[in-house]
N, C-alpha and C positions, 0 to 999 in steps of 0.2 A: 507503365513505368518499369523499365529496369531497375533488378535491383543490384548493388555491388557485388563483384565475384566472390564468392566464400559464403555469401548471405543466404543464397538460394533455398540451401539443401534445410535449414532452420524451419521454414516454412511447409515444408513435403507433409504429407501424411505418414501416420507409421508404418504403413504398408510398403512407403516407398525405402524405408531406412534398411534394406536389403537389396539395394539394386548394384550386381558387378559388371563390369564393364573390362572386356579382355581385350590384349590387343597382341595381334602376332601378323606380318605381313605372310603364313604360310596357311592355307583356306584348312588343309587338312587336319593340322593342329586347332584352328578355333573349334572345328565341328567335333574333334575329339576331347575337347575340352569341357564343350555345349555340354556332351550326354552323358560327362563327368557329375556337372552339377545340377543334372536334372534330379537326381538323387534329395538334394535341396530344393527349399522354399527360396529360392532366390531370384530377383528378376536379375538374364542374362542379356547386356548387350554385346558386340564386338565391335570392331574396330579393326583396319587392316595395315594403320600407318600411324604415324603420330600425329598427320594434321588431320585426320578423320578423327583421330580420339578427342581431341580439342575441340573440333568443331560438334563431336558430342558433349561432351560436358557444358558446351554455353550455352544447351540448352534443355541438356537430361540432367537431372540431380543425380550422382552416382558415389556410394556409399565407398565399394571397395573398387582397386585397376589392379589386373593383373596383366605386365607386362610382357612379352616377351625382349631381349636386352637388343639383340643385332636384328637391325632392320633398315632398311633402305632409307636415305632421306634427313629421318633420325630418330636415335637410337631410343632404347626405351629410359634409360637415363638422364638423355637430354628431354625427352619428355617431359619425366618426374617434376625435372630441375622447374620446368615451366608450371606444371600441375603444382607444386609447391606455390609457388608464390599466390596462383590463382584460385585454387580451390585447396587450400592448407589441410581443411576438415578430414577430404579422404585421405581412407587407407592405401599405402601401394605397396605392390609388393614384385620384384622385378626374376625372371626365370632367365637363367645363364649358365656354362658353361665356366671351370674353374679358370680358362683360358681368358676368360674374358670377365674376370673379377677385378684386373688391372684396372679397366677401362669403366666402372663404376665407381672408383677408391672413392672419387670424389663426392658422390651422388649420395652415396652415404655418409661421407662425414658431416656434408650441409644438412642431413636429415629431411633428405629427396625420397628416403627409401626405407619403410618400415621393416622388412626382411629380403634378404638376397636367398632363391629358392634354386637347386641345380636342375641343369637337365641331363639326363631325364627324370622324370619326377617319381616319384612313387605316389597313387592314388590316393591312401589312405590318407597320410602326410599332408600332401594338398587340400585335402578338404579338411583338416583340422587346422591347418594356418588360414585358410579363409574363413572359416568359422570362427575363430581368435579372433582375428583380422573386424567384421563384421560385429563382434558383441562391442570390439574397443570402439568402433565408429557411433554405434547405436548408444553406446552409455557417454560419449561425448556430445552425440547432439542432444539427447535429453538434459543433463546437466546446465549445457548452455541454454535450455528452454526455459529451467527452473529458472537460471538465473535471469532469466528476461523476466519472467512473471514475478519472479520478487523484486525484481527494479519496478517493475510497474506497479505491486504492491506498494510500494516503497514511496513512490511516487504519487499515490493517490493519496496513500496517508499524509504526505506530507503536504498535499492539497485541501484533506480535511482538517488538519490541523492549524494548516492558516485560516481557514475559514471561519473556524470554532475562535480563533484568535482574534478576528476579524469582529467577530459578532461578540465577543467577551467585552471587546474594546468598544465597540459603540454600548452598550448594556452599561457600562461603567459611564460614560460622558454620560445616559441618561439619565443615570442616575446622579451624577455631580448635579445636571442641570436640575433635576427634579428636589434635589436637595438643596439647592440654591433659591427656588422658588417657592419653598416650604420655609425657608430661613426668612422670607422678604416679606410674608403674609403677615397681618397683624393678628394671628389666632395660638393658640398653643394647643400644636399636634405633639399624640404621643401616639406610637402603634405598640402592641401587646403583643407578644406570644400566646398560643393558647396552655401554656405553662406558666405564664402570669409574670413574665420578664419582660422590660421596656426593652423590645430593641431600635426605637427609633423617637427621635425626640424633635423637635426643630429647635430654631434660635429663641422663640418667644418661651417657651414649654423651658426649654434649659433656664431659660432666665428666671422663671418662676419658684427654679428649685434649687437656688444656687443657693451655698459654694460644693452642695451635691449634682454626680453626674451621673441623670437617669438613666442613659443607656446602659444596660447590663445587671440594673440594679432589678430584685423583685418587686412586682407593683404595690406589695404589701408592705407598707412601713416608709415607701418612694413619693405615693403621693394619697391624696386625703380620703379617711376613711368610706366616704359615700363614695366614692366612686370607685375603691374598691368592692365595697358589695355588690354597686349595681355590677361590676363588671363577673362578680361569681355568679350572679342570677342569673346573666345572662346565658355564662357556661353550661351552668346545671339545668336549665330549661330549653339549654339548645337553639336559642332567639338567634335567629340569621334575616328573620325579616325584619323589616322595617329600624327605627331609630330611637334609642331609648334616650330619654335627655331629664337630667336633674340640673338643681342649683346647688353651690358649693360655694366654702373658701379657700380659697388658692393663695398662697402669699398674703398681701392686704385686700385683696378685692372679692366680691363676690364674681364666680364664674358661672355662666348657662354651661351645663357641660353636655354634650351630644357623643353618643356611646354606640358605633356601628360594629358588631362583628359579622364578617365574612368566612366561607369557608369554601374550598374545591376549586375558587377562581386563583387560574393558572398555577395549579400545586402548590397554593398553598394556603392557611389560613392564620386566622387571628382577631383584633379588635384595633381598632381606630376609635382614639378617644380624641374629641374636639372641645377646648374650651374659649370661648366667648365672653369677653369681659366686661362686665354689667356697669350701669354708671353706681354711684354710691347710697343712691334712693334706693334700690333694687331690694337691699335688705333692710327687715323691719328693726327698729328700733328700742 
């Protein structure tokens, strides 16, 4: 798969985020230029026309162009002009003649052309505007890498977070439903904290204690003394096995009352208190 022009260079290794690419139709200039920058770590191509340079770029990732301006065909200018639109990311940098500054005016106002460089050049000079040239290349394509990995950051998160959303949302209908079929039982459920607070009641249980509402209420003082005790005995003795069950009165009736606590299952624990409403024999007389 091809990727879009400008894309390419994104994906390179960083070993490649130094590669320049010269281009001057005169042999003797590229080669004097070669063992200019052999001085550097830089990977050098050339180029000897503008439609050699192009047909390198579509398919070399090349960081910095150093052009030369007059050249047969066409100019390093009309180049750029094209390198701009297709590969924006490089750096150019165009070598000319004050004669022939006229004949760029434009190339730089469109911002075709990073620096306009004279000939003849001075050494020194040259290799600190390509080394410029080179750090601005390299600290834009990294920037744009972060900014890829933080979209995709960005984008996972916001994957996990519908997910967590997703599953918050069925958790809660189970719970409607689960609360629904704890309201339709003919039993009175209470569940206990192991701090001894009712955080859960059903329909029958509420009815029991009205015009008080158990939930959030302490079990001490909330609902009947026995089973208050049983349920500290069972604390302090640490009972997670088996079902402890007394008889009680609830409201008017006698209740069988059944006393489970659990602990560690799915983070969390507490008691389940079950009462069972006895017929009116139940209690002695």
């Amino acid at each position: 798969m091809s990727l879009p022009h400008g894309e390419r260079d994104l994906i390179v290794e960083e070993t490649d985020l130094s590669t320049l690419l010269i281009v001057d139709d005169e042999e003797n200039i590229l080669r004097s230029l070669k063992r200019l920058f052999r001085r550097e770590e830089y990977r050098v191509i050339t180029a000897t026309s503008g439609t050699e340079a192009l047909e390198l770029l579509n398919t070399t990732p090349v960081s910095v162009i150093l052009s030369d301006q007059r050249m047969p065909g066409m100019t390093g200018s009309e180049l750029f002009l094209q390198v701009k639109t297709l590969y924006p990311r490089t750096i150019r940098l165009i070598m000319s003649g004050y004669t022939e500054l006229e004949s760029i005016t434009n190339a730089i106002n469109d911002g075709a052309i990073f620096k306009f460089l004279l000939k003849p050049w001075d050494d020194d000079k040259l290799l600190e505007h390509i080394r410029e040239a080179m750090s601005i290349y390299q600290l834009k394509i990294r920037n744009e890498r972060l900014n890829l990995q933080l979209a995709e950051l960005n984008k996972n998160l916001e994957e996990k977070v519908e997910e967590q959303h997703r599953r918050l949302l069925v958790k809660m209908r189970s719970l409607r439903v689960s609360q629904e079929i704890l309201d339709q039982i003919p039993l009175a459920v209470f569940g206990v904290s192991d701090e001894g607070i009712v955080v859960e009641a059903n329909a029958v249980a509420n009815g029991l204690l009205e015009p008080v509402k158990a939930v959030g209420m302490p079990l001490d003082g909330t609902l009947p003394i026995e089973i208050v005790k049983e349920y500290y005995r069972l604390m302090e003795e640490d009972i997670t096995n088996g079902i402890s069950e007394i008889v009680t009165l609830m409201g008017a009736r006698d209740y069988r009352v059944l006393m489970k606590r659990f602990s560690g299952n799915f983070n969390i624990s507490g008691t389940v208190i079950v009462g069972i409403a006895q017929p009116p024999s139940t209690r002695e007389i």
